[in-house]
Biotite code that builds the C-alpha atoms (Angstrom):
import biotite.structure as struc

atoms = struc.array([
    struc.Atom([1.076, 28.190, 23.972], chain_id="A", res_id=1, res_name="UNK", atom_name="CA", element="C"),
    struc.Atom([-2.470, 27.528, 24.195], chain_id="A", res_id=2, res_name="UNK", atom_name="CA", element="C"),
    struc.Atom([-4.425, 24.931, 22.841], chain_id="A", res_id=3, res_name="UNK", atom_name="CA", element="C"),
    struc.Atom([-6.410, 26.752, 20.963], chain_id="A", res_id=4, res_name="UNK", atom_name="CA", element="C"),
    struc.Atom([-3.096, 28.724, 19.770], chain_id="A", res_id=5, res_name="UNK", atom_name="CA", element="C"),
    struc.Atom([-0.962, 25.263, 18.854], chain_id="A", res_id=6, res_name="UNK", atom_name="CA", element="C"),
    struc.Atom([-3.907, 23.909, 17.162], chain_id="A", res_id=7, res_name="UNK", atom_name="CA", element="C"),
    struc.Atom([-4.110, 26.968, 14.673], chain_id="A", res_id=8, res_name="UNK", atom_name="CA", element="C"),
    struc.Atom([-0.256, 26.584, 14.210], chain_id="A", res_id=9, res_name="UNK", atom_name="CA", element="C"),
    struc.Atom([-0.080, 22.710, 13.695], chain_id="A", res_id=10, res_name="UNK", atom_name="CA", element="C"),
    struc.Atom([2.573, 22.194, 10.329], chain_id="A", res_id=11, res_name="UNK", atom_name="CA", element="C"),
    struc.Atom([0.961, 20.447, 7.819], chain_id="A", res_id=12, res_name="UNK", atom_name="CA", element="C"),
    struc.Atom([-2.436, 20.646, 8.749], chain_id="A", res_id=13, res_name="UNK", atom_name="CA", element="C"),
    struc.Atom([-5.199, 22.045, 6.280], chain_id="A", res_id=14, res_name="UNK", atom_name="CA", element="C"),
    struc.Atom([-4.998, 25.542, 6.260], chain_id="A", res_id=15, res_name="UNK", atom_name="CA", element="C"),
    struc.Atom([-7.744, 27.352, 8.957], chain_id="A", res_id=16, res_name="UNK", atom_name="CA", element="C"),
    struc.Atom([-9.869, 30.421, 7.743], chain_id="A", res_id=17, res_name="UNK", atom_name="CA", element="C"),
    struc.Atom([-10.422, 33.685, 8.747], chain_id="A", res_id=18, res_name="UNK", atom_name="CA", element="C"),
    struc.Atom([-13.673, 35.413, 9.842], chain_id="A", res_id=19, res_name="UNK", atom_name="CA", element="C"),
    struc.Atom([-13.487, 36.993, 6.562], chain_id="A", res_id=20, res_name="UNK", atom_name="CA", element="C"),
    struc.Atom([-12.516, 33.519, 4.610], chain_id="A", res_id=21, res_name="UNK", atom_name="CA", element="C"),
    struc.Atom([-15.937, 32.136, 6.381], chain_id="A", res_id=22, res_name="UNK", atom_name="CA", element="C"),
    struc.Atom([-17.921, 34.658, 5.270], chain_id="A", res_id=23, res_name="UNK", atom_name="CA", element="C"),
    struc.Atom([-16.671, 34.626, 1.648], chain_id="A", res_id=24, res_name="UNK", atom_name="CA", element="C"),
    struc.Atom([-17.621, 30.976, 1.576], chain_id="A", res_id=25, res_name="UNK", atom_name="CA", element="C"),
    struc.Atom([-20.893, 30.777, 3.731], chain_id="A", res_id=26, res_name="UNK", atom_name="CA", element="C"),
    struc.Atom([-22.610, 34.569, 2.561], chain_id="A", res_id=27, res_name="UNK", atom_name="CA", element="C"),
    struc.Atom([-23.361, 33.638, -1.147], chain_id="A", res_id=28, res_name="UNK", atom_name="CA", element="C"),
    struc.Atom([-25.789, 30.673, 0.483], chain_id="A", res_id=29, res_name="UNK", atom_name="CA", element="C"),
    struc.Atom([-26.394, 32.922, 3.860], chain_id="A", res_id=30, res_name="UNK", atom_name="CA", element="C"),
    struc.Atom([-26.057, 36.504, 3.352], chain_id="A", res_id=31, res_name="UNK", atom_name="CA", element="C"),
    struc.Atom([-27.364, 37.610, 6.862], chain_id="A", res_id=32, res_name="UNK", atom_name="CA", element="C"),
    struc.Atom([-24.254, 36.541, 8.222], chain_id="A", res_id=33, res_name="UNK", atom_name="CA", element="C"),
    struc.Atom([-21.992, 38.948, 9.299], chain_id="A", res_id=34, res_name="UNK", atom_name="CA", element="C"),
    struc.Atom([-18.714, 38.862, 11.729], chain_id="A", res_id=35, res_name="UNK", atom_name="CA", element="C"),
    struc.Atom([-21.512, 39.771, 15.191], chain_id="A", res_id=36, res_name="UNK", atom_name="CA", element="C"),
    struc.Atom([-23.521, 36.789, 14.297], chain_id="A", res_id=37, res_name="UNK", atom_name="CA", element="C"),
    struc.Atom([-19.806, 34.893, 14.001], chain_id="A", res_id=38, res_name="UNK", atom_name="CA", element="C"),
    struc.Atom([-19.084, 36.087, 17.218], chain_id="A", res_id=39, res_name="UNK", atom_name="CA", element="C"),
    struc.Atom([-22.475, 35.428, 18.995], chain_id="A", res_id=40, res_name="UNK", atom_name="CA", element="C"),
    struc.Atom([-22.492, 31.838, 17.797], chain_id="A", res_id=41, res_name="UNK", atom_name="CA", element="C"),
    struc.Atom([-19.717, 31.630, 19.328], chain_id="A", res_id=42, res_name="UNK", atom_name="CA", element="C"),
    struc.Atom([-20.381, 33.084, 22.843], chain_id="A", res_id=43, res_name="UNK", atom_name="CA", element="C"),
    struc.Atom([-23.551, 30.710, 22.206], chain_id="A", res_id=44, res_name="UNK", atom_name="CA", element="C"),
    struc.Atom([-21.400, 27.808, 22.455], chain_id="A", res_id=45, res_name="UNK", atom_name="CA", element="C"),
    struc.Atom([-22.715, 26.742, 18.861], chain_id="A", res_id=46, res_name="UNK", atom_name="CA", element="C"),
    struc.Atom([-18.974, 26.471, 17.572], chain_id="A", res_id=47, res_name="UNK", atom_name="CA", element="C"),
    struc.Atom([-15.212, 26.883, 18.966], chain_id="A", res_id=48, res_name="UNK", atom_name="CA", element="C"),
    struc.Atom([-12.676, 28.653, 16.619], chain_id="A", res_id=49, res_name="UNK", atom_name="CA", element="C"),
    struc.Atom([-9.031, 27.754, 17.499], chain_id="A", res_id=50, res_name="UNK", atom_name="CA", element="C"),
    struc.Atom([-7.841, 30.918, 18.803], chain_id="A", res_id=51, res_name="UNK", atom_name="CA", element="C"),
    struc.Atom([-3.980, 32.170, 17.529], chain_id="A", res_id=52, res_name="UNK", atom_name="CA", element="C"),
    struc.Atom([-1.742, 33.634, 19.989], chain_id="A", res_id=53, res_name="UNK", atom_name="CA", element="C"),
    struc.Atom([-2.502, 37.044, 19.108], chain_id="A", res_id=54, res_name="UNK", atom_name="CA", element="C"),
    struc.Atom([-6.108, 35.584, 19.549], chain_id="A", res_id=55, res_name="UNK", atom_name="CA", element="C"),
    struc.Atom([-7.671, 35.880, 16.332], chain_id="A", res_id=56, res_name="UNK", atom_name="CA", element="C"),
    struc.Atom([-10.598, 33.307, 15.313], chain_id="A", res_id=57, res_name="UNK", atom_name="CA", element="C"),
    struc.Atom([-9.365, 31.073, 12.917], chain_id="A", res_id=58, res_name="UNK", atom_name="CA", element="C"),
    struc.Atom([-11.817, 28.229, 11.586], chain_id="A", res_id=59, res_name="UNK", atom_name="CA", element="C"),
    struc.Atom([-11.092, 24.502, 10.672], chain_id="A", res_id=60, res_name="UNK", atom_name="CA", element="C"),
    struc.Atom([-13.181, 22.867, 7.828], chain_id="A", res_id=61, res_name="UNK", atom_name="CA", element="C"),
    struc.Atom([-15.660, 20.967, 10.780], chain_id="A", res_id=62, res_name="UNK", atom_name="CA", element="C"),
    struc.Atom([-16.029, 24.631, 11.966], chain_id="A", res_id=63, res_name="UNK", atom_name="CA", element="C"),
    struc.Atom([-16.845, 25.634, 8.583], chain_id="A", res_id=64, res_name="UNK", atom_name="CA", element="C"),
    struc.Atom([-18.990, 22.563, 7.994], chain_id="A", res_id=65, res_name="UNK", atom_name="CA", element="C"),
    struc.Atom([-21.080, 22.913, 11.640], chain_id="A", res_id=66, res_name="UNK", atom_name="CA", element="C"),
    struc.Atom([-21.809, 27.028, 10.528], chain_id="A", res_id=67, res_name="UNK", atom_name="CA", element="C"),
    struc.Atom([-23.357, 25.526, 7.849], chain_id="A", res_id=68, res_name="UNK", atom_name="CA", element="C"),
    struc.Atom([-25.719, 23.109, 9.362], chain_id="A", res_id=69, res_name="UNK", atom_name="CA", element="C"),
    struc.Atom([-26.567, 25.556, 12.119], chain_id="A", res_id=70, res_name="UNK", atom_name="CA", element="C"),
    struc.Atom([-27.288, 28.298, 9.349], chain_id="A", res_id=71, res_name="UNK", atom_name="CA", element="C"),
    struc.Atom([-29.584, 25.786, 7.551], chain_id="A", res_id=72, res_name="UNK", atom_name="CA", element="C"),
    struc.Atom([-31.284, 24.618, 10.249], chain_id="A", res_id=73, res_name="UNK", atom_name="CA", element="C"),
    struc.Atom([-32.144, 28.408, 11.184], chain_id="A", res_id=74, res_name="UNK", atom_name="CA", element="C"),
    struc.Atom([-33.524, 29.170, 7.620], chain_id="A", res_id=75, res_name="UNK", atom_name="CA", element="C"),
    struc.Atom([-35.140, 26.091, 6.642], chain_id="A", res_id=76, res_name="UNK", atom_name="CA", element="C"),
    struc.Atom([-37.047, 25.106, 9.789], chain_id="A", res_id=77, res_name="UNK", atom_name="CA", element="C"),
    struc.Atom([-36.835, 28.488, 11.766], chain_id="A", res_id=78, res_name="UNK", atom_name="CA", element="C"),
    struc.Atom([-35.655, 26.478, 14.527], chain_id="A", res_id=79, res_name="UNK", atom_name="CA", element="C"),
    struc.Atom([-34.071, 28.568, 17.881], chain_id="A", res_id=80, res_name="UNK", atom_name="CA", element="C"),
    struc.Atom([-30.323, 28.381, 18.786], chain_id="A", res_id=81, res_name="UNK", atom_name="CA", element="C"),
    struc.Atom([-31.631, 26.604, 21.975], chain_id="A", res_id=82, res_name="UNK", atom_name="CA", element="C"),
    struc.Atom([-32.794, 23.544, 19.854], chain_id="A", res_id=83, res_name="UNK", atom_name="CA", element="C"),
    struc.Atom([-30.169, 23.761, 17.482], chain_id="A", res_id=84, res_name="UNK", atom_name="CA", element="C"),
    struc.Atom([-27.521, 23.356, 20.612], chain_id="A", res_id=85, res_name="UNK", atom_name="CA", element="C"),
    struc.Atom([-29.808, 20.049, 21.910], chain_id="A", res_id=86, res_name="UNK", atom_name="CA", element="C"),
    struc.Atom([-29.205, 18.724, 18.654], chain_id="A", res_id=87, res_name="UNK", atom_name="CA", element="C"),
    struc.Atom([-25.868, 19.384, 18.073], chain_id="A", res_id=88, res_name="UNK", atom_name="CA", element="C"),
    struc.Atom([-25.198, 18.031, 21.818], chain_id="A", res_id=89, res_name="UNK", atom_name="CA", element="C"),
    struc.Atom([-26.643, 14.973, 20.603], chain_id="A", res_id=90, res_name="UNK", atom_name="CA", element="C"),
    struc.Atom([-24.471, 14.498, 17.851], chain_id="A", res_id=91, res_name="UNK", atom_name="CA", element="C"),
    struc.Atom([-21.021, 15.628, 19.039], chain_id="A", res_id=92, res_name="UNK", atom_name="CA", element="C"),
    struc.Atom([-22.048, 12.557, 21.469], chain_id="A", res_id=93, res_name="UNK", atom_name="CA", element="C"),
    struc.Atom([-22.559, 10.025, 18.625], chain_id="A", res_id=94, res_name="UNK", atom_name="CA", element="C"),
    struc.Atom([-26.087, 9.959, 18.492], chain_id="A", res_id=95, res_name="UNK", atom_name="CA", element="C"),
    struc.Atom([-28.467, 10.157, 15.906], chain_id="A", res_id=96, res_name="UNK", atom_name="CA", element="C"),
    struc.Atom([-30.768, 12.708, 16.979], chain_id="A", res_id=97, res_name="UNK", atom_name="CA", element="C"),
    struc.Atom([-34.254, 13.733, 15.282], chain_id="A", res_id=98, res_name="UNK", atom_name="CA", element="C"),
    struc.Atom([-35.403, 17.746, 15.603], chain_id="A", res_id=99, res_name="UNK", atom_name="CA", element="C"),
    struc.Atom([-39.063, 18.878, 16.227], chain_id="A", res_id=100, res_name="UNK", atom_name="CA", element="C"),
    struc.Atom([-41.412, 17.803, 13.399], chain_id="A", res_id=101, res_name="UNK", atom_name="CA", element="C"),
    struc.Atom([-39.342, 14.909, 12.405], chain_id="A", res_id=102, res_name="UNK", atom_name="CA", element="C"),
    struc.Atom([-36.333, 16.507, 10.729], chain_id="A", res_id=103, res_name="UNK", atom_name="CA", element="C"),
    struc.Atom([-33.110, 14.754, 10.366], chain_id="A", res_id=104, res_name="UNK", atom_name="CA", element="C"),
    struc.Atom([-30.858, 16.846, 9.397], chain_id="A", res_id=105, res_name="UNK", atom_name="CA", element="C"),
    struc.Atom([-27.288, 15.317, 8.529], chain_id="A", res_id=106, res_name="UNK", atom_name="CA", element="C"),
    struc.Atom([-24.154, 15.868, 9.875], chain_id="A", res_id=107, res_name="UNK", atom_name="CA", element="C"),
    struc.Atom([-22.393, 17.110, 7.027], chain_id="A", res_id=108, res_name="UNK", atom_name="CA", element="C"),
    struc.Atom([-24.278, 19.226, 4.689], chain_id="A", res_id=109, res_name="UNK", atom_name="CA", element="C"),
    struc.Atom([-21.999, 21.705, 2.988], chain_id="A", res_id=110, res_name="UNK", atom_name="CA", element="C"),
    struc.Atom([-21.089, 19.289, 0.213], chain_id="A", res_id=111, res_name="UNK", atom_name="CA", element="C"),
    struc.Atom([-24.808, 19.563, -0.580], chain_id="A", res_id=112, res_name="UNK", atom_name="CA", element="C"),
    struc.Atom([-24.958, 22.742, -0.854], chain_id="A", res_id=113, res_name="UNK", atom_name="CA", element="C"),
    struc.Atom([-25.618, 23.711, -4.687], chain_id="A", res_id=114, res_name="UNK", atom_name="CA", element="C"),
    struc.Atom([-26.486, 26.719, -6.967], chain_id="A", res_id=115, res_name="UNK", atom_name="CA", element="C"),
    struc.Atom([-28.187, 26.578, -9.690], chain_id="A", res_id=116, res_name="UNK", atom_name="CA", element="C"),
    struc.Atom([-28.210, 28.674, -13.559], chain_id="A", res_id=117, res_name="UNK", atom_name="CA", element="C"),
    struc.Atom([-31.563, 29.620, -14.967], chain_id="A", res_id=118, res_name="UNK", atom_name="CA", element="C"),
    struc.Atom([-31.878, 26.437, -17.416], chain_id="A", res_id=119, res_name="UNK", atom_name="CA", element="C"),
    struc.Atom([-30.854, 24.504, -14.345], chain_id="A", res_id=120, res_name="UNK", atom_name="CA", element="C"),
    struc.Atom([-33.208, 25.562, -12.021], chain_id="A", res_id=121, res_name="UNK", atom_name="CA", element="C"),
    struc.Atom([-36.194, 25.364, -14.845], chain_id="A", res_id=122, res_name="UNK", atom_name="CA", element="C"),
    struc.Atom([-34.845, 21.348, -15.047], chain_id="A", res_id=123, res_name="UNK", atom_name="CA", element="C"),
    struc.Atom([-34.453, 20.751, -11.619], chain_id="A", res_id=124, res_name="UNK", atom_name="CA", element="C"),
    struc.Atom([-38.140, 21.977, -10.819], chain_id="A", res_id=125, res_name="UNK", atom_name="CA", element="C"),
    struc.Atom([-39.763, 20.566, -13.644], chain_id="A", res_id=126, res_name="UNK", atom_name="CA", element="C"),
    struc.Atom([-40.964, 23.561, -14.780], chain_id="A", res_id=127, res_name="UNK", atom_name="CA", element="C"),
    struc.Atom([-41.648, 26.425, -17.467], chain_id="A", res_id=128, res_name="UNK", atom_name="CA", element="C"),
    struc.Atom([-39.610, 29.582, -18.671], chain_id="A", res_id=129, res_name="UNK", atom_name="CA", element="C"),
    struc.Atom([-43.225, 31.064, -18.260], chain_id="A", res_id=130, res_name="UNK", atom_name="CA", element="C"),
    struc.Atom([-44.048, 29.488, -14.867], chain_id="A", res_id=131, res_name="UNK", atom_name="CA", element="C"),
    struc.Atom([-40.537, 31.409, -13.599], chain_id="A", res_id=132, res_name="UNK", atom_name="CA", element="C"),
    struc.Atom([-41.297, 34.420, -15.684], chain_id="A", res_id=133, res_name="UNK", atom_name="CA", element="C"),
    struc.Atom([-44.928, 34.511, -14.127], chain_id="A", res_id=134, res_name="UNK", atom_name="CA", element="C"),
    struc.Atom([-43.136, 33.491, -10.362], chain_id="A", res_id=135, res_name="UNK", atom_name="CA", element="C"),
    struc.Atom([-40.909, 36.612, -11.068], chain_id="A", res_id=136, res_name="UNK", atom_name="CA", element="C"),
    struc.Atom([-43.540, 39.270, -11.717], chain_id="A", res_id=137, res_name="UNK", atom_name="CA", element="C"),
    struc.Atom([-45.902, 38.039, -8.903], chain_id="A", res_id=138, res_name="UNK", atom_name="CA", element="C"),
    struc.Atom([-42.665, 38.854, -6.451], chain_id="A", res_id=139, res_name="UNK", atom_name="CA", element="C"),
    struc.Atom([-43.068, 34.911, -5.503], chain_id="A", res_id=140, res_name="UNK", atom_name="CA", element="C"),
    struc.Atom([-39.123, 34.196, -6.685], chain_id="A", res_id=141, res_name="UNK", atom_name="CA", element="C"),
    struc.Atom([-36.463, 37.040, -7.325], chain_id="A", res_id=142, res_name="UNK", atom_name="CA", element="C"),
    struc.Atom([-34.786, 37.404, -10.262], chain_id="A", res_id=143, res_name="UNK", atom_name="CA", element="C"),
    struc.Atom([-31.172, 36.452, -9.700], chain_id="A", res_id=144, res_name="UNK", atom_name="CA", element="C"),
    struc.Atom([-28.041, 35.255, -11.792], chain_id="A", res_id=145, res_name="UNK", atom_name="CA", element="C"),
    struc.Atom([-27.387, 31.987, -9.834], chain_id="A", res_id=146, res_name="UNK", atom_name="CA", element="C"),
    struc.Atom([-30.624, 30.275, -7.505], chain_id="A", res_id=147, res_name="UNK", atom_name="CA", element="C"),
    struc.Atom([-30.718, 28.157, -4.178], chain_id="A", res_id=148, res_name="UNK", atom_name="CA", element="C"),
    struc.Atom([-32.246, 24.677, -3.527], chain_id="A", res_id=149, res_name="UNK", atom_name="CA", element="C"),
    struc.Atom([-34.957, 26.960, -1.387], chain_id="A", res_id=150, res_name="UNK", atom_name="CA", element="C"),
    struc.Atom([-36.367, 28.325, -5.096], chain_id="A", res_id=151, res_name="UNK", atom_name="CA", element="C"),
    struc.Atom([-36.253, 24.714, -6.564], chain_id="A", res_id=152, res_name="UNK", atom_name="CA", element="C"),
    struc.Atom([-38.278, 23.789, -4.134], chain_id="A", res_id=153, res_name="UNK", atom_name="CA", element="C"),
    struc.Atom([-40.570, 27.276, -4.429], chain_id="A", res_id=154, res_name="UNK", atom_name="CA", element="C"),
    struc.Atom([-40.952, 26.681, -8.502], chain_id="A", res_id=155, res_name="UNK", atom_name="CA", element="C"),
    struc.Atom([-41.254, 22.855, -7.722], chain_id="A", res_id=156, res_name="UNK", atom_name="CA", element="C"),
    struc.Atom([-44.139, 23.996, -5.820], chain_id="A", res_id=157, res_name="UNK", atom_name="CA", element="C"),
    struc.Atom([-45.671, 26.218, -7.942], chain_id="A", res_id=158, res_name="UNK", atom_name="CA", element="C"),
    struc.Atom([-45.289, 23.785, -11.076], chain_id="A", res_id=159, res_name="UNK", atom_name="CA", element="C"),
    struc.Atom([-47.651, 21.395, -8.853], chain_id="A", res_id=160, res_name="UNK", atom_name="CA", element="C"),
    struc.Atom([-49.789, 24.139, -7.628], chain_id="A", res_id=161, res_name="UNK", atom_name="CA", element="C"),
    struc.Atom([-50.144, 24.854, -11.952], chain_id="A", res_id=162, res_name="UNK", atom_name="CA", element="C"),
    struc.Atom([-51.356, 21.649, -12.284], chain_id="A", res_id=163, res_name="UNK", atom_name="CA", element="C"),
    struc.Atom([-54.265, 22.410, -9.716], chain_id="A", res_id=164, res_name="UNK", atom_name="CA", element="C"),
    struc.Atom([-55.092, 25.441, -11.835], chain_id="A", res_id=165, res_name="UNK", atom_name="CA", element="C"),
    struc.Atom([-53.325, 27.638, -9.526], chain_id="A", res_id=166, res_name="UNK", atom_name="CA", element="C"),
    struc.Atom([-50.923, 30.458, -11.054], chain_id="A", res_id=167, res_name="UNK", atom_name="CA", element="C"),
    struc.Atom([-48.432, 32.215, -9.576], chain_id="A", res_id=168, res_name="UNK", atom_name="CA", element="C"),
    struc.Atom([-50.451, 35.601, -10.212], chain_id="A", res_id=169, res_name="UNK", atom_name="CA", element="C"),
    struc.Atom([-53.463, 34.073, -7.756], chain_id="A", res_id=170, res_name="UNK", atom_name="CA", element="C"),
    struc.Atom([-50.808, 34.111, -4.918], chain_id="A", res_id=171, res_name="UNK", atom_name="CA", element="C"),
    struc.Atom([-49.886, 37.680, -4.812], chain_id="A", res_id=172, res_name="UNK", atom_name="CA", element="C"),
    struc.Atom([-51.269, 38.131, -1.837], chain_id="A", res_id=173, res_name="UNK", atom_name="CA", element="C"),
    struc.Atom([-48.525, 35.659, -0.380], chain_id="A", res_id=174, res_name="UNK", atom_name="CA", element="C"),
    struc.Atom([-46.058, 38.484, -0.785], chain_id="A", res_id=175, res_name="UNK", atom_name="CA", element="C"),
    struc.Atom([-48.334, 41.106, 0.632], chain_id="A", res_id=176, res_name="UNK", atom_name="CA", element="C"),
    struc.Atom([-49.151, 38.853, 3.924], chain_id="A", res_id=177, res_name="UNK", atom_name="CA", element="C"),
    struc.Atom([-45.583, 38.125, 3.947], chain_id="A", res_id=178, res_name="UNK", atom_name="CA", element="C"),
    struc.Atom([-44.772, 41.746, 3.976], chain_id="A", res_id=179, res_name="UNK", atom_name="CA", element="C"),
    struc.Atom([-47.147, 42.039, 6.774], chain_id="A", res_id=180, res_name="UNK", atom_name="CA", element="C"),
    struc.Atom([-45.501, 39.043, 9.313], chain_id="A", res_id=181, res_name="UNK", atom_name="CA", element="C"),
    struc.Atom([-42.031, 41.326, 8.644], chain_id="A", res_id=182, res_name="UNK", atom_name="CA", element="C"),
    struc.Atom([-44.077, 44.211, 10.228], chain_id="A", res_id=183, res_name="UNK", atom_name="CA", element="C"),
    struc.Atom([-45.040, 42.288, 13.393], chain_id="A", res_id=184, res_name="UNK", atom_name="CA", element="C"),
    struc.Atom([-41.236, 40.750, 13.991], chain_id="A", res_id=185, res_name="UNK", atom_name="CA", element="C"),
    struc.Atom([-39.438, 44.576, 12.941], chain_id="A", res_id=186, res_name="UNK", atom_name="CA", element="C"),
    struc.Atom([-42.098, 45.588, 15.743], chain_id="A", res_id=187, res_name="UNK", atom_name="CA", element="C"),
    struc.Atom([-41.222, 42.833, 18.159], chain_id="A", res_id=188, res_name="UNK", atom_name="CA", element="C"),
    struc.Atom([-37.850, 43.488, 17.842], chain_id="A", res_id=189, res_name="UNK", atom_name="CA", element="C"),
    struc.Atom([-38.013, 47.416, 18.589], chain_id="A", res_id=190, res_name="UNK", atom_name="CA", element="C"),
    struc.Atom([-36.330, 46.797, 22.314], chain_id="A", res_id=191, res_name="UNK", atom_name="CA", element="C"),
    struc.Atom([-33.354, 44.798, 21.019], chain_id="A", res_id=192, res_name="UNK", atom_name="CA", element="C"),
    struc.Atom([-32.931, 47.196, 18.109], chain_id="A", res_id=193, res_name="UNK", atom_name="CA", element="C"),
    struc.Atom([-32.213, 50.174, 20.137], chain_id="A", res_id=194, res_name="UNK", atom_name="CA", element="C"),
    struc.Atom([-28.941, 48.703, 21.441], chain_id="A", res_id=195, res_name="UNK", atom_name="CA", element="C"),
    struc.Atom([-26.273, 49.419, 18.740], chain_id="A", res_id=196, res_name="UNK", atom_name="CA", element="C"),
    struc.Atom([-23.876, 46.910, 19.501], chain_id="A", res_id=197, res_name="UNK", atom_name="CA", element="C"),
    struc.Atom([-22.729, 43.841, 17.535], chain_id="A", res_id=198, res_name="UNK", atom_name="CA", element="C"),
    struc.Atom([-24.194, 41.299, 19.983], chain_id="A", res_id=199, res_name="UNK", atom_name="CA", element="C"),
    struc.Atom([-27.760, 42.498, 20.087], chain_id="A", res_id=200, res_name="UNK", atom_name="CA", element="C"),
    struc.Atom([-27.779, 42.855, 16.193], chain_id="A", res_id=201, res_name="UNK", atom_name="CA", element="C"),
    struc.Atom([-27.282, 39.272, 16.465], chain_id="A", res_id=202, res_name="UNK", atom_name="CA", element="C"),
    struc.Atom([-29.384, 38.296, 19.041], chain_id="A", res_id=203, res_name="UNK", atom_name="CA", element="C"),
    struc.Atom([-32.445, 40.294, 17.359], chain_id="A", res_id=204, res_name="UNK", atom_name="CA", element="C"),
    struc.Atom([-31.536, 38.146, 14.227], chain_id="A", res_id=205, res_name="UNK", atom_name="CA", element="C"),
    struc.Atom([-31.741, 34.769, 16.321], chain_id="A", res_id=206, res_name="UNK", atom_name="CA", element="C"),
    struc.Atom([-35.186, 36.531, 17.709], chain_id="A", res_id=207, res_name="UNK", atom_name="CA", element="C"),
    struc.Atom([-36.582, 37.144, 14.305], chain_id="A", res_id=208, res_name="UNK", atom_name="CA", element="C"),
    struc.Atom([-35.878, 33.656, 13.200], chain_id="A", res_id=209, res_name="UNK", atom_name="CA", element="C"),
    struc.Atom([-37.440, 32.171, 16.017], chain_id="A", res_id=210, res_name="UNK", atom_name="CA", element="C"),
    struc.Atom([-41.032, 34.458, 15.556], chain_id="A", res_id=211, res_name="UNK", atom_name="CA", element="C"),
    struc.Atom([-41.052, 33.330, 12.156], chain_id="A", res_id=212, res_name="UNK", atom_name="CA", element="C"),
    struc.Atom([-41.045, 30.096, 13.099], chain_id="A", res_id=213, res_name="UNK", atom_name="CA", element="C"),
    struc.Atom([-43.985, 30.502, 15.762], chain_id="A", res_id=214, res_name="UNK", atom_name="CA", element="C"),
    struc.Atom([-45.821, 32.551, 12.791], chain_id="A", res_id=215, res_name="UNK", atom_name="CA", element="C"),
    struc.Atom([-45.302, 29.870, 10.725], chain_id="A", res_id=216, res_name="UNK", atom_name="CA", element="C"),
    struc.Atom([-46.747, 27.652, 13.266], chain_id="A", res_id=217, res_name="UNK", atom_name="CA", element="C"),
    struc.Atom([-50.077, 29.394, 13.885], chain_id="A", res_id=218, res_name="UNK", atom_name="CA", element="C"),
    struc.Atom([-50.395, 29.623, 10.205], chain_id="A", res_id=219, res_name="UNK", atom_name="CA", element="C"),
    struc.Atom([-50.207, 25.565, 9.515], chain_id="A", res_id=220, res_name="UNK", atom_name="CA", element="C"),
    struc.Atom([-52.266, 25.515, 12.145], chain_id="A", res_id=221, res_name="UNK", atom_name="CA", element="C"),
    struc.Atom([-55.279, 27.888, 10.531], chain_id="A", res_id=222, res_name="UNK", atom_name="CA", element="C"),
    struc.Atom([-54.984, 26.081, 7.199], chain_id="A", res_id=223, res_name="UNK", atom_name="CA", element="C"),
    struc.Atom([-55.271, 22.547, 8.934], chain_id="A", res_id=224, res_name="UNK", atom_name="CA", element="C"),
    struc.Atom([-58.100, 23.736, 10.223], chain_id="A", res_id=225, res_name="UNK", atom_name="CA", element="C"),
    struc.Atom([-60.065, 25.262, 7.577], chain_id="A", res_id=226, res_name="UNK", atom_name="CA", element="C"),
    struc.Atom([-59.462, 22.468, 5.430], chain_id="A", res_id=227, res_name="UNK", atom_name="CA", element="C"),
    struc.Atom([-61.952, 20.199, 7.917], chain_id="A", res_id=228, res_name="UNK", atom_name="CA", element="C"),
    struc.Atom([-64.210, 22.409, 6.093], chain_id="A", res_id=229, res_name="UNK", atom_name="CA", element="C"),
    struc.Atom([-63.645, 20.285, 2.826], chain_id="A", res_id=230, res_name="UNK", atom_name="CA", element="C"),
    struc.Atom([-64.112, 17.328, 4.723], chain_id="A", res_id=231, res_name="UNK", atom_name="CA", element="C"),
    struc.Atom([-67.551, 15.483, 3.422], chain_id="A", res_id=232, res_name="UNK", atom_name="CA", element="C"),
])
């Protein structure tokens, strides 16, 4: 028996989980996972499922745990799979490493991952039943039963933007210019979408996160400098 095989067999252990089992728990946070982008993680080297003897992927709780930071890294700092592997390197060797830009992201962060009611997310942000109401109908937040720490941190924002004197109907055009940036990445991914198989589905995902990320750069960079502008 293989490793792999013995280690998804071992009595007593916590149970292991199934591609599907992973994507029950890990799509309500990350829906644009799917069983390809499973699989191509794992061709990446980014994680190791034990393996049974019939060889289906079954997942341990660090498995489960590691998806999660790699998924998180991916959407919150639009990092690329080849960073996320330095880092991840870095820990599995016991050190503490820091990612571009500062970030240090922990090693366990699936016990932080919370969701959050309507009254919840209004307390959490410090802000209005209007301010979400006007969020809503400027297309800045969608309107959804449960909500993620990433719209806390949108309404957080635009409670302190409100504050300024900026509402959420003076940033429409966020939506619209967002809109536009999709364009340019479903353009730049034209070659890899051709190819119908599982693997290049998930590579052009990997490719999309990593333009938004250089998008996102350029555009920090433009507002940086137009705010000299303001300088005295």
């Amino acid at each position: 028996m293989s490793g792999s095989a013995a280690r998804a067999r071992v009595p007593g252990s916590a149970p292991l989980l199934s591609i599907g089992q992973v994507l029950a728990r890990l799509t309500p946070e990350f829906p644009e996972l799917t069983p390809s982008k499973l699989r191509f993680l794992e061709e990446q080297g980014l994680v190791s499922p034990a393996r049974t003897e019939s060889g289906y992927r079954k997942f341990c709780a660090a498995d489960l745990e590691r998806l999660h930071l790699i998924l998180s890294m991916q959407r919150d700092h639009y990092l690329p799979l080849k960073i996320i592997r330095g880092y991840l390197d870095e820990l599995d060797a016991g050190l503490t490493p820091v990612l571009p830009g500062g970030v240090t992201p922990g090693p366990s962060m699936l016990s932080s991952a919370r969701r959050f009611g309507r009254d919840e997310l209004l307390r959490e942000a410090g802000a209005s039943a209007m301010l979400l109401n006007d969020a809503i109908s400027a297309s800045l937040i969608l309107p959804a039963e449960v909500y993620t720490e990433d719209t806390v941190n949108v309404l957080r924002a635009l409670a302190e933007l409100q504050r300024c004197g900026i509402e959420p109907r003076h940033l429409r055009g966020f939506r619209n210019a967002a809109e536009r940036e999709l364009g340019l990445i479903e353009t730049a991914l034209v070659p890899i979408a051709r190819r119908k198989d599982a693997s290049s589905r998930a590579k052009a995902a990997e490719f999309a996160l990593e333009i938004a990320g250089q998008l996102e750069v350029v555009r920090g960079s433009l507002i940086r400098s137009a705010l000299t502008r303001l300088a005295p």
